[in-house]
N, C-alpha and C positions, 0 to 999 in steps of 0.2 A: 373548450379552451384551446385544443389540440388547431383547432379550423379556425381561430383568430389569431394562431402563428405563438401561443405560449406551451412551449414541449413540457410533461409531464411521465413523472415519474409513480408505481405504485410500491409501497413495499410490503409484504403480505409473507404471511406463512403456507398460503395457501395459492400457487402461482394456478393451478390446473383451472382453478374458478375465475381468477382473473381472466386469462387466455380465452375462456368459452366465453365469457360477455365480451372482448374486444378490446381490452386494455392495450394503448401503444408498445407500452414498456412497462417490465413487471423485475423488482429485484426480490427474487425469495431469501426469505430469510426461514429458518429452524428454531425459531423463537418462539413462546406460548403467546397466544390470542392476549392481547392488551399492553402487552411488555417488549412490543417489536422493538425498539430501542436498545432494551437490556433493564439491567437491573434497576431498584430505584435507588439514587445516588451514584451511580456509576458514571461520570459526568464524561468519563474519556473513553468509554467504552461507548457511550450513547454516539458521545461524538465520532467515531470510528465508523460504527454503524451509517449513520447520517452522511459524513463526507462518500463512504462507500455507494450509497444509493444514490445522491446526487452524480456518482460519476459513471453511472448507467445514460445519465442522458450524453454522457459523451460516448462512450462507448455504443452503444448501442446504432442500427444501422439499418436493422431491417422492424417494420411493424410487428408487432406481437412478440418481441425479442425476451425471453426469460434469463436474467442474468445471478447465477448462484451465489450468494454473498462466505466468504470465508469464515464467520464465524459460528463457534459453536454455543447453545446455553452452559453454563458455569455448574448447576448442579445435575447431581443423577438424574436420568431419566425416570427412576422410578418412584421420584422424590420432588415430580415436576407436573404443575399440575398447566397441561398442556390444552385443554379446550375449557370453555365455559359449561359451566351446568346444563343449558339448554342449548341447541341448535338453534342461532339468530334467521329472522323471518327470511334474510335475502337468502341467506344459503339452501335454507327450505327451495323456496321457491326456483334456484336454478339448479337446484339438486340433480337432477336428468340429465342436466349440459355438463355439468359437471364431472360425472360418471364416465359422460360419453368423452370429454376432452382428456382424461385420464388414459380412457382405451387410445385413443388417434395419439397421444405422447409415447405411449409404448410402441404401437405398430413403427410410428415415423422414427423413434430414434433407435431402432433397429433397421430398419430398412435405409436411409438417409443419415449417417453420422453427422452431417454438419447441421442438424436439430439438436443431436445431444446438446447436455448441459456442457455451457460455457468450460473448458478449465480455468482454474487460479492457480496458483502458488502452493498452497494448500492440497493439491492432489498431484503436486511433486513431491511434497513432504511434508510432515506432520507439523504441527506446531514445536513439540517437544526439538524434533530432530531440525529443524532451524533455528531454534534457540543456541542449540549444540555447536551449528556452524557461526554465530552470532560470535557466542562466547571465546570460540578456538580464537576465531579471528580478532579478537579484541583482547586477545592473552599475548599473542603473538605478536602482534603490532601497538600494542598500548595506545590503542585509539577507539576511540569511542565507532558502535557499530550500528546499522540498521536495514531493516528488511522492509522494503517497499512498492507499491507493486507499480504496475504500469505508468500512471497519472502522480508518480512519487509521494502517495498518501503513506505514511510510515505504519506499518502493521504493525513489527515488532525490533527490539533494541536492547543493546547489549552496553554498558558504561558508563559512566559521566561524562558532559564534555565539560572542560574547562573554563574557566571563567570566562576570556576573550570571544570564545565561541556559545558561549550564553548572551553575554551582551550583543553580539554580533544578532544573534535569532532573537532576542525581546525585542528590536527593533524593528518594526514593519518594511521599511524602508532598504535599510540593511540586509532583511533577511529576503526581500525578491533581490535587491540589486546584487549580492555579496553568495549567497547561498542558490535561491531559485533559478537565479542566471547560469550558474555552471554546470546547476543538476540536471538544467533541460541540454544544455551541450552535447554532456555525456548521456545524455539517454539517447537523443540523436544517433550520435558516433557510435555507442555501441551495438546499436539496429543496424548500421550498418557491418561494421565489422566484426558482430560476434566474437569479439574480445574483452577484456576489461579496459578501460579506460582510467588515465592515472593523470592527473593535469595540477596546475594548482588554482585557487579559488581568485576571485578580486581581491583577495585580502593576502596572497601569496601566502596559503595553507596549502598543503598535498589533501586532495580530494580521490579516491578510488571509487570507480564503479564497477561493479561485477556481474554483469548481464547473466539473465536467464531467460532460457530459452524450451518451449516445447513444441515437437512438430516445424519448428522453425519461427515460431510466432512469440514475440516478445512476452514474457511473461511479468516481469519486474526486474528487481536487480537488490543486492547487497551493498550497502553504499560504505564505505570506512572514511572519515576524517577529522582534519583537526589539528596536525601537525606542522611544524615547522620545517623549511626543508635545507638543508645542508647549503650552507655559504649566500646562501637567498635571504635578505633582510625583508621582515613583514612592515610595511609603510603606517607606521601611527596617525600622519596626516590625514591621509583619505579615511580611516576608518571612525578615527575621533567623529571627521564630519559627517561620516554616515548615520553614527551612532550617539550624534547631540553631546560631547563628551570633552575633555583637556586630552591634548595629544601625551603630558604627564601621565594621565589614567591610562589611557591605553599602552604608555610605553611600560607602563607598571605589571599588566596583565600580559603582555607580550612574555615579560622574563618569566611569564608561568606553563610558557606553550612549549612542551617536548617538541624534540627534532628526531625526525628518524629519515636513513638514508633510502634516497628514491629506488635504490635496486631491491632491496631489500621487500619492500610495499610491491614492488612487481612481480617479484619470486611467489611471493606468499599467495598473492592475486592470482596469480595465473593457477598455484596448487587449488584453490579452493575451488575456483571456474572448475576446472578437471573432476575435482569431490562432486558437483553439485550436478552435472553431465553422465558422469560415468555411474550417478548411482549408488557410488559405494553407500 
């Protein structure tokens, strides 16, 4: 497939086996043999999974590239039944290559750092301890929060957003034109200036971006929005016809969007940038 020009992606628990037969691209996951996805029923969890493996073909850059996926399995490990009863024939059979591509992953990622595993987000801090920041941030600003990484797939989320900004994301249309248009702005702007990024949306909402950074290599970002911004009117017009609606409904849903002042979002932004850097 790879040699009639369709890029392919593998996702496996077992990258070391992959890598010895010549897979382009491998996204490891720490998931039991049959349940790569996740649980059954777990329809956003699956999808997590899923959108993250797909965006190994963008990421990725060099052949044979193993890229660590961020999540963990849900129950104990010792409570998790993590292989099949028997050893399946193919593994048999490269069992040797196997072994050996084990050994050569150890040597290289000692010797050559830029083989080690990929970082994520997840090896700046825990899930728990981003939640933490999630929450401050959304106690603090009364705005709906989210943590998401590179390619803005959302990991993890802190609030409700309000109705206007619900209606605004059910809509396909609205949600590239109105949301996806400013998020790639500010992921932009903040690679370059390593600062947070405070703008307001299509829809004249105050949107915050809060860059993270390791080594100097964009890692994802904290994103806050949702609000209304001091002496700025949000236009019912353009959104009703983004979002197939009476400019009545949206003028309805507007009188429900908090207003908080822009210095304020940049004060707090800028503390938390400094929390997320410094470690504490």
């Amino acid at each position: 497939m790879e040699e009639a020009g369709f890029s392919t992606v593998v996702l496996t628990p077992n990258h070391n086996f992959h890598k010895a037969i010549g897979i382009p691209r491998s996204a490891a996951i720490e998931y039991p043999y049959g349940r790569l996805l996740g649980q059954v029923g777990d329809r956003q969890g699956q999808k997590s999974v899923l959108l993250k493996t797909l965006s190994v073909l963008v990421e990725a850059e060099n052949p044979g590239e193993i890229h660590h996926l961020p999540f963990t399995w849900p129950e104990e490990p010792k409570k998790t039944d993590w292989h099949p009863p028997e050893m399946s024939p193919v593994i048999k059979l490269y069992l040797d290559d196997l072994k050996e591509a084990r050994k050569r992953e150890v040597e290289e990622g000692v010797s050559n750092p830029k083989r080690r595993k990929t970082m994520n987000l997840y090896d700046i801090m825990d899930e728990d301890q981003w939640q933490e920041i999630l929450d401050d941030l959304r106690q603090a600003l009364g705005m709906p929060t989210a943590l998401v990484d590179p390619h803005s797939f959302v990991l993890q989320e802190s609030g409700e957003r309000h109705e206007l900004c619900k209606a605004i994301r059910a809509n396909k249309d609205s949600l590239i034109g109105i949301c996806a248009k400013t998020q790639k702005f500010m992921a932009g702007k903040a690679r370059e200036t390593h600062k947070p990024v405070l703008v307001s949306c299509e829809a004249n909402m105050s949107k915050c971006l809060i860059p993270v950074f390791a080594d100097g290599e964009f890692m994802g970002s904290v994103v806050v929005c949702g609000t209304g911004i001091p002496e700025e009117e949000i236009s019912p017009a353009m959104i009703a016809k983004s979002i197939n609606t009476s400019e009545e409904e949206v003028h309805r849903l507007i009188q429900q969007v908090p207003v908080m002042e822009t210095e304020k979002v940049i004060e707090i932004s800028n503390h938390i940038f400094e929390k997320i850097h410094s470690g504490e």
